[in-house]
C-alpha positions in Angstrom: 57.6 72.5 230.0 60.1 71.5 227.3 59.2 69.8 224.3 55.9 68.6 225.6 53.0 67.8 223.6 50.7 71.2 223.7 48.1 69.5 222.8 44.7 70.2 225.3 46.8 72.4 227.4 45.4 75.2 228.9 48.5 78.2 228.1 48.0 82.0 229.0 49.7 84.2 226.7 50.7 87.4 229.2 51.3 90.3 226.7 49.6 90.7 223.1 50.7 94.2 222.8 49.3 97.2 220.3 51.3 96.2 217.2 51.1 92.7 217.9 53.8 91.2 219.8 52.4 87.8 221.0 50.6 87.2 217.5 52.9 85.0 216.5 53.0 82.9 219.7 49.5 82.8 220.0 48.5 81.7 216.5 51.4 78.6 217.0 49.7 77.9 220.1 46.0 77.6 219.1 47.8 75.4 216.1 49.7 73.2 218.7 45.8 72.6 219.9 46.1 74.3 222.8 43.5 75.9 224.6 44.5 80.0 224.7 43.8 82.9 226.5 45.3 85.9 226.3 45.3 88.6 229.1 46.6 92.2 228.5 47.0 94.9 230.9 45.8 97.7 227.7 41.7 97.7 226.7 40.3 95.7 223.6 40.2 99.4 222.3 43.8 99.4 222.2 44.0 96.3 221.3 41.6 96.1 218.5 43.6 95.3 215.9 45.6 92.5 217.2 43.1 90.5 218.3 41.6 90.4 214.9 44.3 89.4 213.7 43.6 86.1 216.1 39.9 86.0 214.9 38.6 82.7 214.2 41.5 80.7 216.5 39.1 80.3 219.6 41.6 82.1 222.0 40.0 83.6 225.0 40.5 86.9 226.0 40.9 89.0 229.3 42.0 92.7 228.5 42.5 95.5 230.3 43.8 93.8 233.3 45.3 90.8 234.7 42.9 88.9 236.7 44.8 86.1 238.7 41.9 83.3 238.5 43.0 82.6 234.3 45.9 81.1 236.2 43.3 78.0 237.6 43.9 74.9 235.8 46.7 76.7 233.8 49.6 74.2 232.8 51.8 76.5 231.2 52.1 80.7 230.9 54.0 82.5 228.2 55.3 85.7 228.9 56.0 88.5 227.1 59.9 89.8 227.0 58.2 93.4 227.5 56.7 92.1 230.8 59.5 93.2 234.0 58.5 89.8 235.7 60.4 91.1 239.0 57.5 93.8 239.3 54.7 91.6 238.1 52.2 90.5 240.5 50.2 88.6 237.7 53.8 86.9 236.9 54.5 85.9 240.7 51.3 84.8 241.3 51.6 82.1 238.9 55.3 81.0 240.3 54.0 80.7 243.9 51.1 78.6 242.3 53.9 76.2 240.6 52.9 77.2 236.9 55.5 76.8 234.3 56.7 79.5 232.4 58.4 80.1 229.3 58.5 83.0 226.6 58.4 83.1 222.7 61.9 83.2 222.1 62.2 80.2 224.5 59.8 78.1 222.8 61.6 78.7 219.2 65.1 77.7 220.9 64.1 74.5 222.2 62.4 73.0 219.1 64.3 74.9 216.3 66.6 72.6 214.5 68.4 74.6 212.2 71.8 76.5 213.2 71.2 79.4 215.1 73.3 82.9 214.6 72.6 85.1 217.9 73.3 88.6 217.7 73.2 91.2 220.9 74.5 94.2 221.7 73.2 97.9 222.8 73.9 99.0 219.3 73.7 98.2 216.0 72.5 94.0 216.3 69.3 94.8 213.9 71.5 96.4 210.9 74.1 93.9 211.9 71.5 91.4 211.3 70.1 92.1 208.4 73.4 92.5 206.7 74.2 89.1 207.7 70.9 87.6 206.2 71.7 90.0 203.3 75.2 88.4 202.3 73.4 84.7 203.4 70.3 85.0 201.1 72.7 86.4 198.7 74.7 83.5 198.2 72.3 81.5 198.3 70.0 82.8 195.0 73.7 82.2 193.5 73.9 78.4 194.3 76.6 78.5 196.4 75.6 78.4 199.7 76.8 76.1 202.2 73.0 75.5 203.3 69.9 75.2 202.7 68.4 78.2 203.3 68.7 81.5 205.6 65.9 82.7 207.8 65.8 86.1 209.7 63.6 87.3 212.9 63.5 87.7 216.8 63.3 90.9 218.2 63.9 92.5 214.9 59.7 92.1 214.9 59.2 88.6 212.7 57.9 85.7 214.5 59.3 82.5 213.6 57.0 80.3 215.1 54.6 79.6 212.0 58.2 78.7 210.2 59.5 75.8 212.7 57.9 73.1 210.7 59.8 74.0 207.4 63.0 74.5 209.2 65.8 71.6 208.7 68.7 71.2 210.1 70.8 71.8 207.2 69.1 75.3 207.5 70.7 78.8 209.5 68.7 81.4 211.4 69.5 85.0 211.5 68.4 86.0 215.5 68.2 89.2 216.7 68.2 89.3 220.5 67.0 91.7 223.2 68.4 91.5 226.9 64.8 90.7 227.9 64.9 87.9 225.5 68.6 86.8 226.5 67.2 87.0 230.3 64.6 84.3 229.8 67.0 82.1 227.9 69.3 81.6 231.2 65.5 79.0 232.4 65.9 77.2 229.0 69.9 76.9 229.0 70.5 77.0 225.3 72.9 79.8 223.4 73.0 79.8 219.2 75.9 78.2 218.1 77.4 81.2 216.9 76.9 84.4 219.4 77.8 87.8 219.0 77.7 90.5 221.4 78.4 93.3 219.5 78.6 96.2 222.6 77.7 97.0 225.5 76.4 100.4 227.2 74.1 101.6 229.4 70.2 100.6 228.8 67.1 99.4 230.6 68.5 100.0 233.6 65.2 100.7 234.8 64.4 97.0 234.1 68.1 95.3 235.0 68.7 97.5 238.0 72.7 98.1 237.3 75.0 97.5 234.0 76.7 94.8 235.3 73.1 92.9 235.3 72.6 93.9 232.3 76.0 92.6 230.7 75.4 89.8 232.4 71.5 89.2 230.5 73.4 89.8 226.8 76.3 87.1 228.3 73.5 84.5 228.0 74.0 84.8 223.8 76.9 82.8 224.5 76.9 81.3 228.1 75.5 78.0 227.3 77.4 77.0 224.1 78.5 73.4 223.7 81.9 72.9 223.2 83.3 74.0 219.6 80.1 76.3 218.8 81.6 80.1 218.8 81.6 83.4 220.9 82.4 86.6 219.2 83.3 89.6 220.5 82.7 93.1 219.1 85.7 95.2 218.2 85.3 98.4 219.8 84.2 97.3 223.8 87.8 95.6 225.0 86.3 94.4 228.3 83.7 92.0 226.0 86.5 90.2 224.7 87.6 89.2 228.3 84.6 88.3 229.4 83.5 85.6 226.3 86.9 84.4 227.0 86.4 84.0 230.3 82.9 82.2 229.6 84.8 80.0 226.9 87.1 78.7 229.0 84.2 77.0 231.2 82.0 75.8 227.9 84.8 74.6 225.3 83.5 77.4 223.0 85.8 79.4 220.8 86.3 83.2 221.4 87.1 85.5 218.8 87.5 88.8 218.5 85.3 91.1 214.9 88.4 92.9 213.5 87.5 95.8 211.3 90.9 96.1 209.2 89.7 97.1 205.6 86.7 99.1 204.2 83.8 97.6 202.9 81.8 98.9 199.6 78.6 100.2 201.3 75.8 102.5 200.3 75.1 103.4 204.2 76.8 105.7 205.5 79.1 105.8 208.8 81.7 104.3 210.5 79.4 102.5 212.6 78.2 100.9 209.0 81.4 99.9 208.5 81.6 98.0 212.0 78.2 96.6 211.4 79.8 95.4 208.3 82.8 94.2 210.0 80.5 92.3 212.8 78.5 90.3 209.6 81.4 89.8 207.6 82.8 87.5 210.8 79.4 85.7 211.1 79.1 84.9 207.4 82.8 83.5 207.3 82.0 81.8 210.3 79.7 79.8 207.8 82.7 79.6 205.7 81.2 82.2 203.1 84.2 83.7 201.0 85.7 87.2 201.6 84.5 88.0 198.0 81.2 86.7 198.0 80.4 89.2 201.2 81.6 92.4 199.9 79.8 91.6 196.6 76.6 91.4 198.9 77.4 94.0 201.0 77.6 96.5 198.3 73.9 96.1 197.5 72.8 96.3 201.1 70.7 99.3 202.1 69.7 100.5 205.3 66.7 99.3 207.3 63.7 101.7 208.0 64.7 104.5 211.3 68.1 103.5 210.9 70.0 106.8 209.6 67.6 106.0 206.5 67.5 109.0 204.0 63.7 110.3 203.8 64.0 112.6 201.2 66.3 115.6 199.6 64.2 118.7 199.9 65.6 121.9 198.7 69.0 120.6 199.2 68.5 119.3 202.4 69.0 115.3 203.4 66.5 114.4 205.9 67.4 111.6 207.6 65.4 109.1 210.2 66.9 107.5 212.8 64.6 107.2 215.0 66.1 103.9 216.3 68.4 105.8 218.2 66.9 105.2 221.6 70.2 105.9 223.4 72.7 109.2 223.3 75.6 106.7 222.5 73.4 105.9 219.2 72.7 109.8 218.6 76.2 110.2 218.9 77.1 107.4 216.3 74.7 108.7 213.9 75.8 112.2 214.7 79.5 111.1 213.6 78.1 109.6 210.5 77.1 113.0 208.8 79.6 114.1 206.3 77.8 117.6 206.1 76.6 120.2 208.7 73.8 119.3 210.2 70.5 120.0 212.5 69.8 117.1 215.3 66.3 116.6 216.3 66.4 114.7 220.3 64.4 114.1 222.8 61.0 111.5 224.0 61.0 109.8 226.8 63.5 110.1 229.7 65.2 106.8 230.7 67.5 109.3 233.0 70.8 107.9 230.9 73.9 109.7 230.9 74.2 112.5 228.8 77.8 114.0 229.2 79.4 112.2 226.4 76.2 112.8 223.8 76.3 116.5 225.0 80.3 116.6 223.8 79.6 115.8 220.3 76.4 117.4 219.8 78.0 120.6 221.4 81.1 120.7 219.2 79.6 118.8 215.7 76.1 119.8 215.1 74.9 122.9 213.3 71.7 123.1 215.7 70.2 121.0 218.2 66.0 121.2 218.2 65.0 119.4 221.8 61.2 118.2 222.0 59.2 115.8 224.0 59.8 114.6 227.9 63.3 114.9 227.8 63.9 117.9 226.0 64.3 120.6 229.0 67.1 117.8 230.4 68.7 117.1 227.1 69.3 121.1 226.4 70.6 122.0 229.6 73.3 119.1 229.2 74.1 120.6 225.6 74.2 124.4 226.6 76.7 123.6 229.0 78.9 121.6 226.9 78.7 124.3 224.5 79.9 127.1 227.1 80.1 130.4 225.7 80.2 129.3 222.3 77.7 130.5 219.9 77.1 127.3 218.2 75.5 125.0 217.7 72.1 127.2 218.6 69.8 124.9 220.5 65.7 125.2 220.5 63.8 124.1 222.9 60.0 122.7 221.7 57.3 120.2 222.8 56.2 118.2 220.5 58.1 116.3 217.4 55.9 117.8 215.2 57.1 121.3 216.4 60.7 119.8 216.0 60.3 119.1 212.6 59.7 122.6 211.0 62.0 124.0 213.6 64.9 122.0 212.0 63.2 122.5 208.5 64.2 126.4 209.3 67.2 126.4 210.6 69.1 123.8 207.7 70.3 125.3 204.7 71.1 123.9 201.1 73.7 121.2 201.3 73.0 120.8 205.1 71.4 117.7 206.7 68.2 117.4 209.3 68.9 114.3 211.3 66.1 112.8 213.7 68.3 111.2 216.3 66.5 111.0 219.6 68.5 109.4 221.7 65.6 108.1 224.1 62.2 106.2 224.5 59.5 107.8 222.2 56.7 106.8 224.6 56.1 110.4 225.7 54.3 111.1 222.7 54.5 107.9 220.6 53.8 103.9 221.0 57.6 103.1 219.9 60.5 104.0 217.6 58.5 103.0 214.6 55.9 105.7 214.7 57.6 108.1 215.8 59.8 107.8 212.9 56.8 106.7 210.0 55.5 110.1 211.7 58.7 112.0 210.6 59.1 110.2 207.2 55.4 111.2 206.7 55.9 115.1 207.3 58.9 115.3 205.3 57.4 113.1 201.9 54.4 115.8 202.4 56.1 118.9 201.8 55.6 120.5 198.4 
C-alpha cells in the first residue's frame, strides 16, 4: 500500500498482544482516519488492558479468534511480527483474497524521514542500542551533535509511530530489529542507511525452519542499501563479514568490519559489554562522533533492565537478572561475565536449542546450577554429563522459578553471585522475559 492516504480505509490490525504490542500501530491508524479493527487470537480477559488503552479511538474489536469475514471490504491488513504468517490461516486467507499487507515496522520505514541506524543480531542488539542512543543523546545535551536530535525504539518495545510527524530529516533513529521484523522488510525493500548485524546463532528456528533462513531474515538490515549507505559487521562471527561483503558488492554499500582493539570505561560488566561497546562505538563514528566524546558517554551508561542488571547485594551476595538471556549462547556470555563464583538459575520454555556448548561452561565455571521450568529436566542432564565425575558445580533440579530462587538463595555464600540466566523462552510459566525477571527482581528486593 505504500505511502497512500489512510484516510477511510478499512485496516485490520492482526495481533494487539497482552502488553500491548500493536498499541502503537493502532492508535496512528485511528489518527491516519482510518477505520480499525483489531482481531486477536487471546480473550478480551487477556486483553483487558490493552484495549483500554485504545478506549475512545472507535477501533472495532474481534478477540479471541480470528474470524475470516473482518477481511470483507478490507483494503489493507497489518500484521503483527509475532504472527508466523506461514502457519496462519487468518494471514493466507487474506493473500488469496488479494488484501495488502504490511507490518508496524514497515509502515515507520517507508514514511520515516530521518537517518535510520539498524541494529540485528542474536545477541546483544538492545544493549548495543541503547548504548548507541546513550553516546548520541549525550552529545547532543552538549551542543555538539552533528544532528538534530536522536530517537530510539523498534523491537526494544517503543513505538515510533505517534513520533513520525516531529521527525526531520536532519534527525537519526536508534532501530532495534527482530528477524520477524527484518523478514517483513524484504515486501517493503528498504534497509537503514547504516546496518549492523552484530551475530548470528541459532534462534527461532521453530519460526525460520533452518539457520541459513534465518541469517538470511537478519541479512535484510543491510540487503537493500543504496549505494554509499554502510554495512557492518560484528567482530566475533567471521562468516558475517563475508557475507555483507558479498551483499555490498551488489548494492554499492560499504562493508566494514566492528573492531574491538582498546577497553572502554564501563560500569557493566563483561566482555560481551565491551563488544557491545565496541559495536556502538562504530555506529556513533559512523556519524562522525569523536573517539572522546563516546568513551565520555559510555562511562555513564548503565545497563538496561534483565540485562546482567544487578538487583540487589543481600548478605554479600550479588543477585543479578538477566532474564534476557533467552538462548544458552547468552547464558554462557553472561556466565563468562562473573568475576566471582557463582549460582546460575536456567531453564522455561524449551525451543529444543543446542546445549553442548552452554553445558561446557556451566559445567566447568559455575558454583551450582538450580534448573526450573519446562526445560529443566533437559537442561540438567546436558550439564551432569559435561560435568562427569566431577563433584562440582552441584546441580538441583526444581519446578517452578520461584522454587529456583531460594534454592540458589541457599546454596551462594558471602562474596558469591546468584545469576538468573535462563537460557530459553519463559512462556512455560511466564508471558515473556520481562516478567519473569520483574518476578525475580521482586523476590530478591523483598527479603529482609
Amino acid at each position: 500500500m505504500g505511502q497512500q492516504d489512510l484516510r477511510g480505509k478499512r485496516v485490520v490490525v492482526m495481533g494487539l498482544g497482552r502488553f500491548g504490542g500493536g498499541i502503537g500501530v493502532t492508535r496512528w491508524l485511528a489518527g491516519q482516519g482510518a477505520a480499525v479493527t483489531v482481531t486477536d487470537a487471546a480473550d478480551a480477559a487477556g486483553l483487558a488492558g490493552s484495549v483500554a488503552q485504545l478506549d475512545g479511538l472507535g477501533v472495532r474489536f474481534h478477540l479471541g479468534g480470528h474470524d475470516v469475514a473482518d477481511l470483507d471490504g478490507a483494503d489493507l491488513l497489518v500484521v503483527s511480527p509475532a504472527v508466523d504468517k506461514r502457519k496462519s490461516e487468518f494471514f493466507q486467507a487474506a493473500v488469496a483474497r488479494g488484501v495488502p499487507w504490511s507490518s508496524e515496522m514497515n509502515l515507520f520505514l517507508e514514511r520515516c524521514r530521518a537517518r535510520l541506524i539498524g541494529v540485528t543480531g542474536s545477541a546483544g542488539k538492545s544493549t548495543t542500542c541503547a548504548m548507541t542512543h546513550h553516546i548520541l543523546s549525550a552529545v547532543e545535551q552538549a551542543g555538539s551533535a552533528p544532528f538534530r536530535r536522536a530517537w530510539f525504539g523498534g523491537n526494544i518495545g517503543r513505538s515510533l509511530m505517534a513520533d513520525l510527524p516531529e521527525m526531520a530529516a536532519e534527525d537519526v533513529v536508534v532501530l532495534e530489529l527482530s528477524s520477524f521484523q527484518l523478514e517483513d522488510a524484504a515486501a517493503v525493500r528498504i534497509s537503514p542507511s547504516i546496518g549492523m548485524v552484530l551475530n548470528v546463532s541459532p534462534n527461532h528456528l521453530d519460526r525460520h525452519g533452518d539457520e541459513q533462513s534465518y541469517l538470511e531474515a537478519k541479512l535484510n538490515i543491510v540487503r537493500f542499501q543504496k549505494p554509499g549507505e554502510i554495512a557492518i559487521a560484528g567482530p566475533e562471527d567471521p562468516r558475517l563479514l563475508g557475507e555483507i561483503v558479498e551483499i555490498t558488492e551488489r548494492t554499492g554499500a560499504r562493508a566494514v568490519q566492528v573492531s574491538v582493539d582498546r577497553p572502554f570505561p564501563l560500569r557493566v560488566p563483561g566482555r560481551h559489554n565491551q563488544v557491545n561497546a565496541a559495536c556502538a562505538a562504530t555506529l556513533c563514528r559512523c556519524l562522525r562522533i569523536e573517539d572522546e566524546a563516546i568513551a565520555g558517554a559510555l562511562e555513564s551508561y548503565c545497563s538496561l533492565p534483565h540485562r546482567l542488571e544487578h538487583v540487589r547485594t543481600w548478605r554479600g551476595v550479588d543477585f543479578y537478572n538477566d532474564s534476557k538471556s533467552t538462548t544458552p549462547e547468552a547464558t554462557i556470555t553472561a556466565v563468562e561475565a562473573m568475576d566471582r563464583p557463582a549460582v546460575v538459575i536456567v531453564g522455561g520454555f524449551d525451543k529444543g536449542l543446542p546445549l553442548d556448548g552452554m553445558a561446557r561452561v556451566l559445567a566447568s565455571r559455575a558454583k551450582a546450577v538450580v534448573c526450573c521450568g519446562a526445560a529443566g529436566g533437559r537442561y540438567a542432564d546436558a550439564i551432569e554429563q559435561a560435568r562427569g565425575q566431577a563433584a562440582e558445580p552441584v546441580i538441583e533440579r526444581v519446578g517452578r522459578l520461584a522454587e529456583a530462587v531460594e534454592c540458589a538463595r541457599g546454596l551462594a555464600a558471602e562474596g558469591e553471585a546468584v545469576l538468573l540466566s535462563p537460557g530459553c523462552s519463559s512462556y512455560d510459566e511466564f508471558t515473556n522475559y520481562e516478567q519473569r525477571g520483574e518476578t525475580f527482581a521482586a523476590m530478591v528486593r523483598g527479603w529482609q
